[in-house]
Structures are given as structure tokens and as C-alpha cells.
Wavefront OBJ file of the C-alpha trace (Angstrom):
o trace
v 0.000 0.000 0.000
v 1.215 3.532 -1.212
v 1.618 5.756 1.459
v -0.896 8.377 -0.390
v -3.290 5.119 0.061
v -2.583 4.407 3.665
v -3.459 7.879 4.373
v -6.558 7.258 2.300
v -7.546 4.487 4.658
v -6.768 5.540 7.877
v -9.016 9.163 7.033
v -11.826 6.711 5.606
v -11.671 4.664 9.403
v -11.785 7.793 10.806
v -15.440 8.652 9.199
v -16.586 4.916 10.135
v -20.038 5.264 12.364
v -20.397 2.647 15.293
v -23.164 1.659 15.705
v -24.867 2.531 18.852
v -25.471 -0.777 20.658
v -21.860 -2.080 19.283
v -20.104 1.151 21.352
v -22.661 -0.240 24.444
v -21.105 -3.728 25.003
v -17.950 -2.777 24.173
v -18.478 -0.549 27.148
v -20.024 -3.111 28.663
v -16.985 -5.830 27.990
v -14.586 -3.217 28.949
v -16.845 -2.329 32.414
v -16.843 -6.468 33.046
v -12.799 -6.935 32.348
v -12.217 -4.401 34.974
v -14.577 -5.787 37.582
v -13.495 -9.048 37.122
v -10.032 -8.431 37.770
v -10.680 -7.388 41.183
v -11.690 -9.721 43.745
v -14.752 -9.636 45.163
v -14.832 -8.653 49.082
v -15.799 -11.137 51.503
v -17.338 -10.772 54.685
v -15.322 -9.085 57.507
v -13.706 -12.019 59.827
v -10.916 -11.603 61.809
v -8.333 -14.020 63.333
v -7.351 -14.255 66.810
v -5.115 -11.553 67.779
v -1.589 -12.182 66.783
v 0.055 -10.066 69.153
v 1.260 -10.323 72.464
v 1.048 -8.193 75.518
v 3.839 -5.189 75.241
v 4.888 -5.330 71.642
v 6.229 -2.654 70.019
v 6.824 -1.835 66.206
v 9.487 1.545 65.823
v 9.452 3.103 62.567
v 11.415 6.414 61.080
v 9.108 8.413 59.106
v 10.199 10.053 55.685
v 7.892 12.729 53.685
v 6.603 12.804 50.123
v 9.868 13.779 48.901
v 11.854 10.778 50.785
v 13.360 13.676 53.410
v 13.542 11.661 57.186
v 10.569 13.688 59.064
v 10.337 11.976 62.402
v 9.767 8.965 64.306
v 6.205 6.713 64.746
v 5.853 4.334 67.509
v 3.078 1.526 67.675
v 2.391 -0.494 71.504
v 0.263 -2.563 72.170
v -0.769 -3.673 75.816
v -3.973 -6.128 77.105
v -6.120 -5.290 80.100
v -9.701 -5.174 80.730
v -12.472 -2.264 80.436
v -15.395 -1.004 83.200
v -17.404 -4.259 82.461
v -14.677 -6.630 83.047
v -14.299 -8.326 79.622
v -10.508 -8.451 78.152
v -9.533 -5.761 75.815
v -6.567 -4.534 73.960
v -5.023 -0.874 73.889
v -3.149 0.511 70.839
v -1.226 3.290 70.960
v 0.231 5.048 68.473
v 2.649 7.965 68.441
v 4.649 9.708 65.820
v 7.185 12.970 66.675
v 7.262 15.050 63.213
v 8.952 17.866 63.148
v 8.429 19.548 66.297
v 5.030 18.131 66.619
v 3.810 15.268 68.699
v 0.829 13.212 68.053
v -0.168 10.285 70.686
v -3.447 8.508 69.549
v -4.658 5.735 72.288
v -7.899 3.262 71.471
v -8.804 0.591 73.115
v -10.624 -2.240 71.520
v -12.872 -5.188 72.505
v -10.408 -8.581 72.523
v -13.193 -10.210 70.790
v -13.692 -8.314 67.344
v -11.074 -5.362 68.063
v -14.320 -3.138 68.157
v -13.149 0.275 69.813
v -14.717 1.499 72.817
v -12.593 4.378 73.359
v -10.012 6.731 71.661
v -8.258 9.627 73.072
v -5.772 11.684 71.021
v -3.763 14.233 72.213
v -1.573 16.189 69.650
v 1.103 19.007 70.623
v 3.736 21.953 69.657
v 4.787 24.989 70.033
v 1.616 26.774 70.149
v -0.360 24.367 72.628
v -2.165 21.327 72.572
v -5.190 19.915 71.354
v -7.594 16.647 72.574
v -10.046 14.681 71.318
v -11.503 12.038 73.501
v -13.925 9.767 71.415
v -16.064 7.593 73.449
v -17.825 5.026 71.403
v -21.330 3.507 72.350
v -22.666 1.529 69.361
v -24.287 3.494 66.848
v -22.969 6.852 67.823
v -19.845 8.130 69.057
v -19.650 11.111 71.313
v -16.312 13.492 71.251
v -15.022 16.174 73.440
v -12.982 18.228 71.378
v -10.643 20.566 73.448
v -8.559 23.709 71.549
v -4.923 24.844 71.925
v -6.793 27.770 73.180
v -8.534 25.989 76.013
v -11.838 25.984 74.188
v -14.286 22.717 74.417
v -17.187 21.617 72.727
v -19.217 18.315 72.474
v -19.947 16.792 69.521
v -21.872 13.489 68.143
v -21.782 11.781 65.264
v -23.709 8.444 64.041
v -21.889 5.488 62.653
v -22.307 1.864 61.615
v -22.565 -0.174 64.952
v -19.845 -2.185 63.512
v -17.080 0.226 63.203
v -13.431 0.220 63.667
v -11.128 3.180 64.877
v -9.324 4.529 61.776
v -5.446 4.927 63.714
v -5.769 1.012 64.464
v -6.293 -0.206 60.925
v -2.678 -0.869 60.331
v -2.411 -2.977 63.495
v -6.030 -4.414 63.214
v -4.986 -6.046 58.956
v -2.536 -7.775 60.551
v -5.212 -10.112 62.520
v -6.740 -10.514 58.649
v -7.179 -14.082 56.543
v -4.885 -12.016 54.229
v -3.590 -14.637 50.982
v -3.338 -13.928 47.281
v -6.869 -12.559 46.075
v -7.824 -11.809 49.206
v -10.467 -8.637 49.750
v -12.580 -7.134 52.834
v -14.502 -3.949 53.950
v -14.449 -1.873 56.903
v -16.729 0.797 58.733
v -13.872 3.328 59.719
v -13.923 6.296 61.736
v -11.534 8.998 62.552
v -13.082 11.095 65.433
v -10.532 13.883 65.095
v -12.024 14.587 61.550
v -15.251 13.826 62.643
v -14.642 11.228 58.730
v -16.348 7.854 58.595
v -14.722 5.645 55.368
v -15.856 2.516 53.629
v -12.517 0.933 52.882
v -11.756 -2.085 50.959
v -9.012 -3.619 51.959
v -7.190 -5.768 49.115
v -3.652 -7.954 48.590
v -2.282 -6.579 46.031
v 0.444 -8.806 45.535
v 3.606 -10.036 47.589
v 7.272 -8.951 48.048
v 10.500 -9.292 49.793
v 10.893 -5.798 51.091
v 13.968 -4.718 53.126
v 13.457 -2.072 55.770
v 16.078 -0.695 58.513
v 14.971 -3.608 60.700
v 15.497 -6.197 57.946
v 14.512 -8.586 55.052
v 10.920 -9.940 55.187
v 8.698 -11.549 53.134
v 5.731 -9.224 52.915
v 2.140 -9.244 51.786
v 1.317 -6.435 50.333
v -1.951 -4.442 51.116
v -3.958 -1.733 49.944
v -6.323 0.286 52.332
v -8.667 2.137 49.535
v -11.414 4.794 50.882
v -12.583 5.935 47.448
v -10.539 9.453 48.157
v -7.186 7.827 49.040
v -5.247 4.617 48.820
v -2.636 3.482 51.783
v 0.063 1.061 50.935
v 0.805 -1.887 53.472
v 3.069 -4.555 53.680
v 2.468 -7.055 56.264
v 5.183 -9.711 56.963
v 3.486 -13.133 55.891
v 5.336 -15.089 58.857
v 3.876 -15.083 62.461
v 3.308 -12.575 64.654
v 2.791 -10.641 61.333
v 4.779 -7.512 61.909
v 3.822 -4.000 59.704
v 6.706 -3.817 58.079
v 6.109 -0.711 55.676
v 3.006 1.580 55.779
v 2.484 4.666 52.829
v -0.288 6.693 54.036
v -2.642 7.283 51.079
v -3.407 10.695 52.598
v -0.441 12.786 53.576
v 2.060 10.567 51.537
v 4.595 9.807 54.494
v 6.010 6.137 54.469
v 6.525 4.235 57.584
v 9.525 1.833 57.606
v 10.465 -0.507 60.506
v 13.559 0.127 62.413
v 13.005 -2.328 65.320
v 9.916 -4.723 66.262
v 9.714 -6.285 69.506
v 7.497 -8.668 69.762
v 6.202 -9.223 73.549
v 7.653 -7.496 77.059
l 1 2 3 4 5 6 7 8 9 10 11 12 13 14 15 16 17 18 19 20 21 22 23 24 25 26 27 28 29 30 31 32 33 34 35 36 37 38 39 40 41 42 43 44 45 46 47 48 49 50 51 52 53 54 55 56 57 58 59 60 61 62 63 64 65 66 67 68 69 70 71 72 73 74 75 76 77 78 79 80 81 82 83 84 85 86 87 88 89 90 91 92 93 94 95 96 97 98 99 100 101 102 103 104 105 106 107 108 109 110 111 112 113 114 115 116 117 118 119 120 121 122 123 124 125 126 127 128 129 130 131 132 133 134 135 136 137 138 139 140 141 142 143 144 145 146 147 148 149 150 151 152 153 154 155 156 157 158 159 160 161 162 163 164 165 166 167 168 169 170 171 172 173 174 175 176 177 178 179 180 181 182 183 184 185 186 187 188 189 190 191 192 193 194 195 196 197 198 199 200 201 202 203 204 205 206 207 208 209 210 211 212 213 214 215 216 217 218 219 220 221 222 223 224 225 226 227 228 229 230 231 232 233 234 235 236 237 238 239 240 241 242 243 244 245 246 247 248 249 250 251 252 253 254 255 256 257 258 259 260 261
């Protein structure tokens, strides 16, 4: 073919009319390829808890542009609430550039439902709390300013909820394997933000981190807005190993884990 010919043709394709209901299934196909790539979710079970009394994951914190930011520490202690029943507190705190964050929830041993989350976050200027108190349906918040200023607030959630700051910990107590896929009710009382997340394995990798080498699953948090990147060691007591949040882009990398006091 000339090339004065293949011009020819390729103006001539150009002018070709699809046919309505032809454009609709390709649409259609193309709609059913995607889905059908992605595993479908399964209902929300959780393991038994694979942590121990005392254990601590340390990780340095680095920024969007890779630049070290700080420190994040996760602990994770058992005791029992008001009504006697066994419960786990997770604590999380992260020092960022002059600032200090310290998130504590504790959660129901059975189900690692939260009954309770108190952050307290500090600088220069003063400090600010939130102290979340959940009670099944609703959760109410005092939220105190760095100018002294409190207010109450409520807001209504599914009864089934989990505290947002414990999902890292919480995926770790997951059936995660290859095509693996979940949802959770989240809620982040100091945003007053409830999510729908789908939690997905993505794949697997041997990732090496300032603690070490591990074999890794690797996890996506999704909330429709933003996607967080997880890797979760596959062997027992499934240490985070690497964490990108989806929102403010800092990655979390392990520098020590220690698994029990």
C-alpha cells in the first residue's frame, strides 16, 4: 500500500459510524474486564489476635519527597475495660517535626471493636484533645482547643465500626492470601470522617526495611478518596513492616519490632 493510500484508509476509518449498541457492550466488555479483575470482598472475619502483651513496632518516618521527618511508635498492651471483659489498647505515636501526636484506642479482645479513643496532639503553640467515646451506633467526642476551648460533639456510625489509627495494626489479625479482599466501617473522630474501605492484597514482596529482610504481603487500604500502601510480613506474629499513608504521603519503615515485654 502507497503511502498516499494508507493515508486514504486511515481518514476513511476515521469517518466509520459505530453503531450505537456495538459502542454499548464494548463498554459493557470493557466495564466487566475491569470488575473481574478485582476480587470480590468477603465478609469481615478476623483471626485471633496475633500479638502479644507489650509489643512494640518503631518506625522512622520520611515525607513525600523521601526527606527523614520523624519517628512513629506503635504499643500494644492487654487489660480489661469497666465491664470486666478483656480488651486490647493501641497506641500510636509519631514525633514530626516539632510536633507530637499520641493517639490511644482501646478495643474489645473479641472483634477489636473500639470502645474508646483519646488523642492528644502538641507543639509549640499548645495542645489539642479529642476524647472519642464510642457507644454503638454513635460516638460522642469532646474536642478541646490549643486555646482551652471545648465543645461536644456526636456523630452516628455503623454499629460495627473500627477506629481509623488502628487499621494498620487491626490487617494484621486478617485471613490475608493472594486474592484476598474485605470492607471496613472506619472512623476517625478527630475529623469527625467515617470511610468505607476495601481492603485488598495486592500482591507479595521481599521488602527490606532498617529492621530487615521480610517476606511481605502487600496491602492496599482504599477509601474511594485515598489509597494506603501496606506490607504485612506473611510469617507469624505478622509484623507491619512498611506503611504509605494514602493521605499525607509519608512512608513508615520498621527500624526495630519487639514482639512481647
Amino acid at each position: 500500500m502507497t503511502e498516499s493510500n494508507f493515508a486514504l484508509s486511515s481518514t476513511m476509518l476515521c469517518k466509520v459510524r459505530w453503531h450505537p449498541l456495538l459502542v454499548t457492550l464494548l463498554m459493557t466488555f470493557a466495564l466487566l474486564s475491569a470488575s473481574c479483575s478485582r476480587p470480590a470482598p468477603v465478609a469481615l472475619v478476623f483471626n485471633a489476635a496475633p500479638w502479644q502483651n507489650g509489643e512494640t513496632h518503631t518506625f522512622r518516618v520520611t515525607d513525600v519527597d523521601g526527606n527523614r521527618a520523624g519517628v512513629a511508635m506503635y504499643t500494644i498492651t492487654e487489660g480489661s475495660g469497666d465491664d470486666g471483659k478483656a480488651q486490647w489498647s493501641l497506641q500510636r505515636v509519631i514525633q514530626t517535626q516539632g510536633d507530637t501526636e499520641t493517639v490511644t484506642t482501646k478495643v474489645s479482645a473479641a472483634g477489636f471493636r473500639p470502645t474508646s479513643s483519646y488523642l492528644e496532639r502538641s507543639n509549640a503553640a499548645g495542645t489539642e484533645i479529642v476524647d472519642a467515646q464510642y457507644n454503638g451506633a454513635t460516638v460522642d467526642m469532646v474536642l478541646t482547643t490549643r486555646a482551652s476551648v471545648t465543645t461536644n460533639q456526636r456523630a452516628e456510625v455503623p454499629s460495627d465500626v473500627r477506629d481509623t489509627p488502628t487499621l494498620p495494626m487491626l490487617v494484621r489479625a486478617l485471613p490475608l492470601a493472594n486474592g484476598y479482599a474485605t470492607q471496613i466501617n472506619a472512623f476517625l473522630p478527630v475529623a469527625d470522617l467515617l470511610d468505607r474501605v476495601t481492603v485488598s492484597v495486592v500482591g507479595d514482596e521481599n521488602v527490606t526495611v532498617p529492621a530487615g529482610a521480610y517476606d511481605a504481603w502487600i496491602v492496599t487500604l482504599d477509601t474511594g478518596n485515598a489509597v494506603s500502601r501496606l506490607w504485612i510480613a506473611k510469617a507469624a506474629p505478622y509484623p507491619l513492616v512498611k506503611y504509605i499513608d494514602g493521605r499525607n504521603k509519608a512512608t513508615f519503615e520498621l527500624e526495630s519490632f519487639v514482639a512481647s515485654q
